[in-house]
KEVEX-201428 format. One record per atom (N, C-alpha, C): residue in one letter; y negated, z negated, x. Coordinates in steps of 0.1 Angstrom, whole numbers, plus 5000, padded with zeros to 4 digits. Layout:
BEGIN
AYZX;...
# end
This chain:
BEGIN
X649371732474;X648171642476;X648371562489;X647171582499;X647371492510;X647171332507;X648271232515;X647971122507;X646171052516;X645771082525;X644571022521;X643271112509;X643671202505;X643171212493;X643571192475;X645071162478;X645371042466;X645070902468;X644570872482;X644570742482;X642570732474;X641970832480;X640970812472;X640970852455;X641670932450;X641570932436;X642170812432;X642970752442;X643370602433;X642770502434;X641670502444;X640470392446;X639070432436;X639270522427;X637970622426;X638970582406;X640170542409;X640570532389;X641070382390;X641570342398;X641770202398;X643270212391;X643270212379;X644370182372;X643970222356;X644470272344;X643670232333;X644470222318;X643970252309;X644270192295;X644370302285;X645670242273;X645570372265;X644670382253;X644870512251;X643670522238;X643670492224;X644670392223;X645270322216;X644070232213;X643670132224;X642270102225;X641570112219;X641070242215;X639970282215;X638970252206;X637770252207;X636770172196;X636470292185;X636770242172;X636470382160;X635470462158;X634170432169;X632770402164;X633070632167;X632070672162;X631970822165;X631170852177;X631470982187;X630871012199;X629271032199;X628670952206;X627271012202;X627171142206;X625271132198;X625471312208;X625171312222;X624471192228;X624471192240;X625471152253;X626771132246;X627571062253;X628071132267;X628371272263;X629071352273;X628171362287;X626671322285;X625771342298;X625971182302;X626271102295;X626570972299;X627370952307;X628771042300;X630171032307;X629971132321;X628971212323;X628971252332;X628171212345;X627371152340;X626471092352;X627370932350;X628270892344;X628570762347;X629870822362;X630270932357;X631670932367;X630771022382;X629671072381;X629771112395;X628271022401;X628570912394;X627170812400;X628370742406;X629170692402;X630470582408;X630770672417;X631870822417;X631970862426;X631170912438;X629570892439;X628770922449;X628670782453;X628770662444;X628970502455;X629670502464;X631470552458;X632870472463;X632570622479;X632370702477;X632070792491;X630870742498;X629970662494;X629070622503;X629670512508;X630370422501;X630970282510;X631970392515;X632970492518;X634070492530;X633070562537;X632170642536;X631770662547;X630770632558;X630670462553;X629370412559;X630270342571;X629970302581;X629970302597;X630070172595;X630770022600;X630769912604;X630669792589;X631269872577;X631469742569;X632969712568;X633069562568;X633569502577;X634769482558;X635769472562;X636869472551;X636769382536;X635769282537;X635469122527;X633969232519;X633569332526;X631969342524;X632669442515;X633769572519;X634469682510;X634869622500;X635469542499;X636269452489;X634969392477;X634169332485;X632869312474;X632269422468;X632169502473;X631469672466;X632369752457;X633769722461;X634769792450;X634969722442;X634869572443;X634769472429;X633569512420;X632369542423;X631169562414;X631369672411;X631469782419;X632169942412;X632869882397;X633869862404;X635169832391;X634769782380;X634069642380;X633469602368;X632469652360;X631469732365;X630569832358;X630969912353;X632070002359;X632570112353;X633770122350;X634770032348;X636270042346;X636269922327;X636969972322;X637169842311;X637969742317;X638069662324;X639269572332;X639869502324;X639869432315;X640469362305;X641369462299;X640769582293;X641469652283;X642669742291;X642069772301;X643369842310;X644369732316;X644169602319;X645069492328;X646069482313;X645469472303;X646169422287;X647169572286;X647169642290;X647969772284;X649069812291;X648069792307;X649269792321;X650169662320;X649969572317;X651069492313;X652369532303;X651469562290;X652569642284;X652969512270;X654169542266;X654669442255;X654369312256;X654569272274;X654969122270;X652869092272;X652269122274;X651069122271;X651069042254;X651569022244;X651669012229;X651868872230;X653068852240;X653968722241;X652768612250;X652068652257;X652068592270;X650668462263;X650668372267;X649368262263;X647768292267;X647168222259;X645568222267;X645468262286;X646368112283;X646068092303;X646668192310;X648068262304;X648768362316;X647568452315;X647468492299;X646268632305;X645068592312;X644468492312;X643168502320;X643768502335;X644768442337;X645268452350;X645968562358;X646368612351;X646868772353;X645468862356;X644968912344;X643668932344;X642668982360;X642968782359;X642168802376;X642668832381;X643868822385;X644768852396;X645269032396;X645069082388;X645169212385;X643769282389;X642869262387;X641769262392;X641669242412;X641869172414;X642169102428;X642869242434;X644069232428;X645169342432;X644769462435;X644169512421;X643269672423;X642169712435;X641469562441;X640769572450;X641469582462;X642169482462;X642469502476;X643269632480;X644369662469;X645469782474;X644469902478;X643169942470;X642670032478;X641470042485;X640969912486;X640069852494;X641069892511;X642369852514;X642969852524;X643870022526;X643570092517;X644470232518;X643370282524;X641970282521;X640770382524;X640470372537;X641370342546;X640870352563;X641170522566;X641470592560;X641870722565;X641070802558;X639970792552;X638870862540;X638670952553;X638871102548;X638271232554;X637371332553;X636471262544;X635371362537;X635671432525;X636671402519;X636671472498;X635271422496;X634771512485;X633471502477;X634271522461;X633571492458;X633771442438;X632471552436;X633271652428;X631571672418;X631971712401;X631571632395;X631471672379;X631471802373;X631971862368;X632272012362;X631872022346;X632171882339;X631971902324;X632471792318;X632271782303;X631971722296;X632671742281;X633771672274;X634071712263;X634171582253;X633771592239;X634471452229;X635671472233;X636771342230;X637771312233;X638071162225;X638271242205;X638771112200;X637171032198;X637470912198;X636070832199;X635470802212;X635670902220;X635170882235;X634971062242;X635071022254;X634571102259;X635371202273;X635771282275;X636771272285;X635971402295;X635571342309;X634771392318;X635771452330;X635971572332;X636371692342;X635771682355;X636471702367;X635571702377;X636671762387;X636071772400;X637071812412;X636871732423;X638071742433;X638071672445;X637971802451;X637371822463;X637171932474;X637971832489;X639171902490;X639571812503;X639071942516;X638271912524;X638072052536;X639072012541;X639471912549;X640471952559;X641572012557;X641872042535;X643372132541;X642572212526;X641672242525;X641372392519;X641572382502;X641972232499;X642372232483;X641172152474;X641272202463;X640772122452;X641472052443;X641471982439;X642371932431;X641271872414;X642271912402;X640971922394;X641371742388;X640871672382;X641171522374;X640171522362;X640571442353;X640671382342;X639871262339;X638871212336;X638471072334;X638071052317;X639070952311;X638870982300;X637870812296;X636870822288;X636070702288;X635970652271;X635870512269;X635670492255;X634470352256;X634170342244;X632970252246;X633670162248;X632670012256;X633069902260;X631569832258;X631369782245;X630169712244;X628969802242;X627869832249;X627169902249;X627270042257;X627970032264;X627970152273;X629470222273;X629870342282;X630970392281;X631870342295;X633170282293;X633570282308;X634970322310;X635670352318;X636670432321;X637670362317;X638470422310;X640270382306;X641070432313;X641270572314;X642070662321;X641770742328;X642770772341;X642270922351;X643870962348;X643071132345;X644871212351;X644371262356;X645471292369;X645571402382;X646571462384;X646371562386;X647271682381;X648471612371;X648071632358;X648871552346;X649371492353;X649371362361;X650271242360;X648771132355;X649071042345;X647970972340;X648370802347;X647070782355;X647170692361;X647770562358;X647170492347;X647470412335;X649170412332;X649470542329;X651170512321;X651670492343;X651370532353;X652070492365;X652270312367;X651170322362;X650770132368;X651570062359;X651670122344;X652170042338;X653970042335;X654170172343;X655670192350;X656270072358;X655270112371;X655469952378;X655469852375;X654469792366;X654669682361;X655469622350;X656069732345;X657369692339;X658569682346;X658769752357;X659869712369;X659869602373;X658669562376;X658569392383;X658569272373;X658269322360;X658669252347;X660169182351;X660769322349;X662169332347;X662869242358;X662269292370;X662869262380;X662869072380;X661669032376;X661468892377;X661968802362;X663068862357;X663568832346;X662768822334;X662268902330;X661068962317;X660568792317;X659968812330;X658768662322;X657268712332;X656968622321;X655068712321;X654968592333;X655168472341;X654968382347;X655568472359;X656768542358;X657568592372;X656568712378;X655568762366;X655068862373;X653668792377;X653468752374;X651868682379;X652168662392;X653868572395;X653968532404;X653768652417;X654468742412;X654468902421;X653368952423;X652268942414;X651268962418;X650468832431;X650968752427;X650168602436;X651068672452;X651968712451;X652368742466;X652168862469;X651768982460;X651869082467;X650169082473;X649069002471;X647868982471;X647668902486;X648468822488;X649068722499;X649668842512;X650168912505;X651069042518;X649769122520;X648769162511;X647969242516;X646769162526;X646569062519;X645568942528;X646268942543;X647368992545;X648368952558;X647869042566;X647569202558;X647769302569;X646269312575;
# end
């Protein structure tokens, strides 16, 4: 995989959550055209912002924030990507993580997508998956001749369906992020305050470049 075409499946999944989550309610019968027009309506946005002409980096960053919140469960995925100490941590760390997790997802690939080459997203199918829905699709990269097939697995979130997980070529997005963020756990001496903090700077390094 060329990395500016992982850099868009990683701006196109964000990060997400396990199905652990998941809400018990049963799949409707219309869910699968839901899950399908939800993942290639988002993926026809996030290709119209990299390929639009003169928006300026604060404007990308505002468009992948509303992406994200429509269609990502952000709460339920920042809560899983944390991991155990997520159990431990207080009111205030998680709303403040939270945001800042949020923050993070924007910017890292709000700032990767300067090399977008023309991949197209198109939806292939539709299966239940548990109490959700898990939607198939492909990346078409022209410049080097590949497709690459992914995974978007969706569970309700209130009224509607919104994404928990992407795998690409089986590696599932969700268990990576939440790899890392148990490294930086560790690294910052297993405190839920040391990682906020790593997020507060790694947000600060990207604001830099």
């Amino acid at each position: 995989m060329t990395a500016p075409t992982r850099r868009l499946f990683q701006a196109l999944f964000i990060a997400a959550a396990a199905l652990a989550f998941a809400a018990p309610a049963a799949v409707r019968a219309d869910a699968k055209d839901d899950g399908k027009a939800l993942v290639q309506r988002m993926a026809d946005e996030v290709v119209k912002i990299l390929a639009t002409q003169g928006i300026d980096r604060a404007a990308k960053e505002a468009r992948f924030r509303q992406i994200l919140a429509q269609n990502f469960d952000v709460p339920t995925i920042g809560a899983w990507v944390m991991g155990p100490p997520w159990r431990d941590a207080t009111p205030a760390q998680r709303t403040e993580y939270l945001k800042l997790f949020e923050t993070y997802i924007v910017k890292v690939y709000t700032g990767q997508l300067s090399t977008y080459s023309g991949e197209k997203v198109t939806v292939t199918g539709a299966e239940a998956d548990g109490s959700g829905v898990e939607v198939t699709s492909r990346i078409a990269d022209p410049k080097n001749d590949r497709t690459i097939e992914l995974k978007w697995r969706l569970r309700g979130a209130g009224k509607q369906l919104k994404v928990r997980d992407v795998v690409i070529e089986n590696i599932s997005m969700s268990q990576t992020q939440r790899r890392e963020f148990a490294s930086v756990f560790q690294q910052r001496g297993n405190s839920v305050d040391g990682l906020i903090a790593a997020l507060r700077e790694k947000i600060a390094e990207l604001d830099r470049k």
